[in-house]
C-alpha positions in Angstrom: 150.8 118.6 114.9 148.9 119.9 112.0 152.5 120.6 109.7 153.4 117.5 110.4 150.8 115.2 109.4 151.1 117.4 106.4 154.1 117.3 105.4 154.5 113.5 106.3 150.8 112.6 103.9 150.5 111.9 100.5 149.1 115.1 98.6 145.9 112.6 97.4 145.4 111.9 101.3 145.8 115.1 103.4 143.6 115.4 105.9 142.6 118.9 106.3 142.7 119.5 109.8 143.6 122.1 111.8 144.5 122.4 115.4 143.6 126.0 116.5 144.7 127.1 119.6 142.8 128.3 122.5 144.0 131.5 122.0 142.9 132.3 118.7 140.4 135.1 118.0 136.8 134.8 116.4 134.0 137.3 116.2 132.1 138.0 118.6 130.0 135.4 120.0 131.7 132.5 118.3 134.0 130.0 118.9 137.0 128.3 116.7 136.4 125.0 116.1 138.8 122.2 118.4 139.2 120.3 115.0 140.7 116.8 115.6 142.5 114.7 113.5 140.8 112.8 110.7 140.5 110.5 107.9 142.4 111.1 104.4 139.7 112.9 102.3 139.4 112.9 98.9 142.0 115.0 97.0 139.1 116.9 94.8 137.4 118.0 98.0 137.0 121.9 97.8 138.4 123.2 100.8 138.7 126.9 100.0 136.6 128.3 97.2 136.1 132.6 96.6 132.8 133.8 94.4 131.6 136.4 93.0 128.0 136.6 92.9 125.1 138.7 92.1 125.5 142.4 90.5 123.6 143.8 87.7 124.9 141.6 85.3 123.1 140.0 81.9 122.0 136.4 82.9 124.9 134.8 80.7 127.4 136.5 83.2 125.9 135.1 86.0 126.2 131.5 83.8 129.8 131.5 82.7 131.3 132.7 86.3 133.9 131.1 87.5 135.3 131.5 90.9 138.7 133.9 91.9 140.5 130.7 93.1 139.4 127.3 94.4 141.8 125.6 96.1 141.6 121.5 96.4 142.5 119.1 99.7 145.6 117.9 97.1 146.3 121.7 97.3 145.5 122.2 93.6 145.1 125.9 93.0 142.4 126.7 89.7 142.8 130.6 88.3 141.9 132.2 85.7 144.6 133.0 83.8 145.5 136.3 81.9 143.3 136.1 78.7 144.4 138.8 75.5 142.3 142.0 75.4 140.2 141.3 72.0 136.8 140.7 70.8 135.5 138.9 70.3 137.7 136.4 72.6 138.3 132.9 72.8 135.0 130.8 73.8 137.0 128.6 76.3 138.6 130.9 79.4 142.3 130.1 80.2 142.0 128.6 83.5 145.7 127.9 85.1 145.9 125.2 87.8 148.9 125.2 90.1 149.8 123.1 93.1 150.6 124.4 96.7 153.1 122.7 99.4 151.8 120.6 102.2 153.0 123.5 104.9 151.6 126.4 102.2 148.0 124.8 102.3 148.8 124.5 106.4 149.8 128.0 106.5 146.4 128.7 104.9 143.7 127.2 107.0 145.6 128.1 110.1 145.3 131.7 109.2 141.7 131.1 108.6 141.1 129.7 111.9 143.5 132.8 113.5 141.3 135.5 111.5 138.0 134.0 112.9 137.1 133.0 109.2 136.1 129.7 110.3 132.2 130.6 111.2 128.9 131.8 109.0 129.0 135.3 108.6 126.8 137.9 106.2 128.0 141.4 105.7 125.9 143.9 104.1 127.6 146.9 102.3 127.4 150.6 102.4 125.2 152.5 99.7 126.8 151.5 96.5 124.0 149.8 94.5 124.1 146.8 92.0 127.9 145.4 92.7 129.0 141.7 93.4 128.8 139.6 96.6 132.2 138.2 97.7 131.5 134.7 98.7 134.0 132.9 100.9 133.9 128.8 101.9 136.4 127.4 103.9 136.0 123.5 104.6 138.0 121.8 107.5 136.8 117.9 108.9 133.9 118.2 106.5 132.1 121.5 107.8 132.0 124.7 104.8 132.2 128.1 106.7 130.6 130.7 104.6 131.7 134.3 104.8 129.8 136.7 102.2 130.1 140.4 102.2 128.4 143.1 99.9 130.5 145.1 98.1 134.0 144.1 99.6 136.1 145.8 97.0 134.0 148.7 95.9 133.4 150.1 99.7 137.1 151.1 99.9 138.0 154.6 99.4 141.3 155.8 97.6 143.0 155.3 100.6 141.8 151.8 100.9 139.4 152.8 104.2 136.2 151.1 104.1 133.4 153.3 103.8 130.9 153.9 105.7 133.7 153.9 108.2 132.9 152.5 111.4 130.2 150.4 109.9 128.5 147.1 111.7 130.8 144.1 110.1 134.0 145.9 109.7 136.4 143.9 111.0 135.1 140.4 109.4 134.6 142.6 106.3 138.4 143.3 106.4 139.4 140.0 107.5 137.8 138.0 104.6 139.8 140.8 102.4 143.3 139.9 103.9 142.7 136.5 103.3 141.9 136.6 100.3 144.8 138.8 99.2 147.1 136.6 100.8 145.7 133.2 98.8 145.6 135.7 95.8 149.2 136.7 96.3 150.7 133.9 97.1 154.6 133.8 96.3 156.3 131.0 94.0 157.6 129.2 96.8 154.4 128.6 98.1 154.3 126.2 95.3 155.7 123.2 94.1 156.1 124.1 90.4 155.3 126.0 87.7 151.3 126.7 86.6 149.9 124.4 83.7 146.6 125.0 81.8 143.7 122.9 83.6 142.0 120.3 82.0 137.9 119.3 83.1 136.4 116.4 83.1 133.5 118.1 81.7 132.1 121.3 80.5 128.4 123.3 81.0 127.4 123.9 77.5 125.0 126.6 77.3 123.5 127.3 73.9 120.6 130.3 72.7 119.5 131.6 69.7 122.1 132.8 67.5 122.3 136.6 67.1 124.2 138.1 64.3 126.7 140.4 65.5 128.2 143.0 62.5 131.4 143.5 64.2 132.3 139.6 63.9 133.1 137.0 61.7 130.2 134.8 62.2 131.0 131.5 60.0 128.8 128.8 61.4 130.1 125.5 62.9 128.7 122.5 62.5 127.7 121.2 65.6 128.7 117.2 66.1 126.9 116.0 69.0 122.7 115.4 69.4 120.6 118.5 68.4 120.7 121.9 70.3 117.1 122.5 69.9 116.5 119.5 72.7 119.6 119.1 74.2 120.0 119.0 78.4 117.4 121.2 79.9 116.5 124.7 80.7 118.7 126.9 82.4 115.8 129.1 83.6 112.5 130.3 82.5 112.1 133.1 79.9 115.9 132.7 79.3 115.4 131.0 76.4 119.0 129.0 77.0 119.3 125.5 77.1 122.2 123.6 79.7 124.1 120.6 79.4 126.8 118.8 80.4 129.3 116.7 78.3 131.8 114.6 79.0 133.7 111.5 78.0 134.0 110.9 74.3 131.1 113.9 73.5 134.0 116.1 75.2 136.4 114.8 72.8 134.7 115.3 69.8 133.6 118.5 70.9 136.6 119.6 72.2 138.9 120.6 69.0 136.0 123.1 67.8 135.3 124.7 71.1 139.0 125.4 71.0 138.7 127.2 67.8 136.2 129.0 67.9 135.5 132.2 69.9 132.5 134.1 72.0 130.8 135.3 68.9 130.8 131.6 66.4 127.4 130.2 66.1 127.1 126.9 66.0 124.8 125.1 63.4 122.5 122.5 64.8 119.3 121.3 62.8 119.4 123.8 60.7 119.2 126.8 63.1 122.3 128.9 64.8 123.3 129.2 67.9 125.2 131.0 70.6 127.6 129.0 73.2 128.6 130.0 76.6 130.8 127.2 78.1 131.7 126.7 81.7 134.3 123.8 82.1 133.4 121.6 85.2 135.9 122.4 88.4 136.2 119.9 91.3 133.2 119.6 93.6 130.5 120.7 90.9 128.4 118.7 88.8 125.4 118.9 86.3 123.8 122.4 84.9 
């Protein structure tokens, strides 16, 4: 029933429903949703979205991630594409959209449902100290599942055994993995063309006192929009970097020297320098 409502819908009004059989498996405890059909949804609805969060990371890492692959209810997939190993690099990442088939997405959340991926779940991790949290969100009929696991990568050995072995949370631990290798790995007929670079609506501008770095050519840019000094807001105390979001005509005007420029151009702003880390806007997220 599920295929078919797919495949008969419009990609801007799938309804993301699943029906799961009885028979599918879930942790322990939990229970597969009995999802019914529903209404058409909005096509920029996140439906499946993978993070990385956390680690010991300077706070402009944690500020310019993006996610591994969000996929949308129109079956839009967003990447990061492959960027060219130089410093400094470009300012703007290379993020690739691409667009999955009605049965592809289908294929997707039914696998989800199968796995048992369709609950709250929290792994911890073996002893391996200051890595990433893996965050997984599936939404079906309006619910977000999150799975998050410490360490999911980093706690398999050469011989890609999980270690500790034997370890509470093994099995969810290694079903959020296979999913998200599949969705990673996805072959070309899982799609209905070829990738294209994608374009936001908006972008987080993040700006901080310039620092000069030798290795780079640091020829200032004049920066066109109101002053960096008191533009947007905080982005957290003692940071000492300033958020904010632009869009419409600002975006324009900004646009052609964001392109040109890369991670190390300051950008002069009544009379002082500064640093930019920007974050282009992806469907569901809004604001600094």
């Amino acid at each position: 029933m599920f295929r078919a409502a797919l495949r008969l819908a419009a990609p801007a009004a799938i309804a993301l429903t699943a029906i799961v059989a009885a028979a599918c498996v879930a942790p322990a405890g939990a229970t597969n949703p009995s999802v019914s059909p529903s209404a058409a949804i909005d096509p920029d609805t996140v439906v499946i979205r993978v993070d990385w969060e956390g680690g010991f990371v300077p706070p402009g890492v944690n500020l310019s991630r993006l996610p591994l692959v969000l996929v949308t209810a129109d079956g839009r997939v967003i990447t990061q594409g492959p960027q060219d190993a130089m410093y400094p690099g470009p300012l703007l990442p290379n993020l690739q959209v691409r667009t999955l088939t009605s049965e592809a997405l289908a294929d997707l959340l039914e696998r989800a449902a199968a796995d048992g991926l369709l609950v709250d779940a929290e792994y911890a991790g073996g002893p391996i100290a200051d890595a990433t949290t893996t965050v997984l969100r599936i939404t079906v009929d309006g619910v977000t599942y999150t799975q998050s696991a410490y360490a999911l990568y980093e706690s398999l050995d050469a011989n890609g055994t999980e270690q500790p072995s034997g370890a509470p949370g093994t099995a969810g631990r290694a079903a959020m993995r296979s999913f998200i290798d599949a969705l990673t790995g996805l072959p070309d007929a899982a799609y209905t063309g070829a990738s294209a670079p994608y374009v936001a609506d908006g972008m987080r501008v993040y700006s901080s006192e310039f620092v000069p770095d030798p290795a780079a050519d640091w020829q200032p840019v004049e920066w066109p929009l109101e002053d960096l000094a008191t533009a947007g807001e905080s982005a957290g105390d003692g940071l000492g970097i300033r958020c904010q979001v632009v869009t419409g005509d600002d975006l324009a005007t900004l646009l052609p020297l964001l392109e040109g420029a890369n991670s190390a151009t300051p950008f002069r702003s009544g009379g002082a320098d500064y640093s930019l880390i920007v974050r282009p806007l992806l469907p569901g997220e809004s604001g600094c």
